[in-house]
C-alpha positions, -999 to +999 in steps of 0.1 A: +000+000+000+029+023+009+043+021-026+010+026-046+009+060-024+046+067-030+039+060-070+014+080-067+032+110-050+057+108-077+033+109-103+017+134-091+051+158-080+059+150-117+030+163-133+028+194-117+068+199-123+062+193-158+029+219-159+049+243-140+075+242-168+056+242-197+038+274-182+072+291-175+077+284-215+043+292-229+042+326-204+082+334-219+071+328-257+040+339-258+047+380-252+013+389-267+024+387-302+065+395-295+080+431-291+092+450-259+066+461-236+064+485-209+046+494-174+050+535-179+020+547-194+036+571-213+057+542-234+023+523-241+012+553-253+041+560-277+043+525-285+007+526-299+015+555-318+047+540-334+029+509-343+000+527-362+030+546-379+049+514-388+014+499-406+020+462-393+058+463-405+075+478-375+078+457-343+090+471-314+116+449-296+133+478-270+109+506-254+130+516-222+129+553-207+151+562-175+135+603-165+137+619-200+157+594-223+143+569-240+155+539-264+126+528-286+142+500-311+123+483-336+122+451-360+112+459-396+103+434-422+126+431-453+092+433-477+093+473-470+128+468-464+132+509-456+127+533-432+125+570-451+132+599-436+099+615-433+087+581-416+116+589-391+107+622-386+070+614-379+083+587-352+102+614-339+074+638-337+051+610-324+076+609-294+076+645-286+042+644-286+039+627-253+072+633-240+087+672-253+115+666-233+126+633-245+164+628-258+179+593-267+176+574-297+152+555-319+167+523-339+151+507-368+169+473-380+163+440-405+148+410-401+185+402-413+205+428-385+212+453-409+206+485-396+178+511-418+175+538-399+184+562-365+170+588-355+190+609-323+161+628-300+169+660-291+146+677-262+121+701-275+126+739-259+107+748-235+091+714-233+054+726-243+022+699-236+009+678-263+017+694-301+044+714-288+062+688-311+042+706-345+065+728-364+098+725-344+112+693-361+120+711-386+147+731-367+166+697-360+173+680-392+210+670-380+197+648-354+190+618-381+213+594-394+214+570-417+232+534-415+238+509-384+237+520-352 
């Protein structure tokens, strides 16, 4: 009788082990699709607007901010296979938008590694509200880069 119970015990300790495991897995793969994600509302919010931006064909795989810089890097697909600069500058403005003050960088690379597009934040003057972004991109053209990071 003490055996059956021991098998059983076993068995049992086994079965969760294994359950336990396989949840670890499914929890670490699963990400809700893939892509970085963060707990600052402001980053969710920037992320959303990056993603409508990117139609589908950017995926965001760093969004980390420590007080006022941020490092937003992305994934692109090679069937676009580009990032222009106007699409840069909207990311860019799409940033300032929610955070004026924001300086760091944003990364766009291949499938493949190869690196598409940077583009360097500079902090907006005066650090306005929402929009304060509108107009004043202009007036920092140097701050994009083509090539690898």
């Amino acid at each position: 009788m003490m055996d059956k119970v021991k098998r059983v015990t076993q068995v049992a300790t086994g079965t969760i082990g294994v359950v336990l495991l396989m949840a670890v897995i499914f929890t670490g793969c699963s990400g809700g699709g893939g892509g970085a994600s963060s707990s600052d509302p402001d980053m969710k919010k920037i992320a959303d607007e990056l993603t409508k931006l990117g139609n589908g064909h950017w995926e965001i795989t760093t969004l980390e901010r420590e007080g006022d810089v941020v490092n937003i890097g992305f994934k692109v697909q090679d069937d676009p296979g580009k990032v222009t600069f106007k699409e840069g500058q909207a990311a860019e403005e799409a940033v300032h938008k929610i955070l004026p003050k924001a300086t760091g960088k944003l990364a766009w690379v291949s499938v493949q590694g190869i690196g598409l597009r940077t583009v360097l934040l500079e902090a907006i003057e005066g650090g306005g509200g929402e929009g304060a972004a509108e107009g004043q991109a202009e007036e920092h053209p140097e701050g994009h880069e083509e090539g690898a990071q």
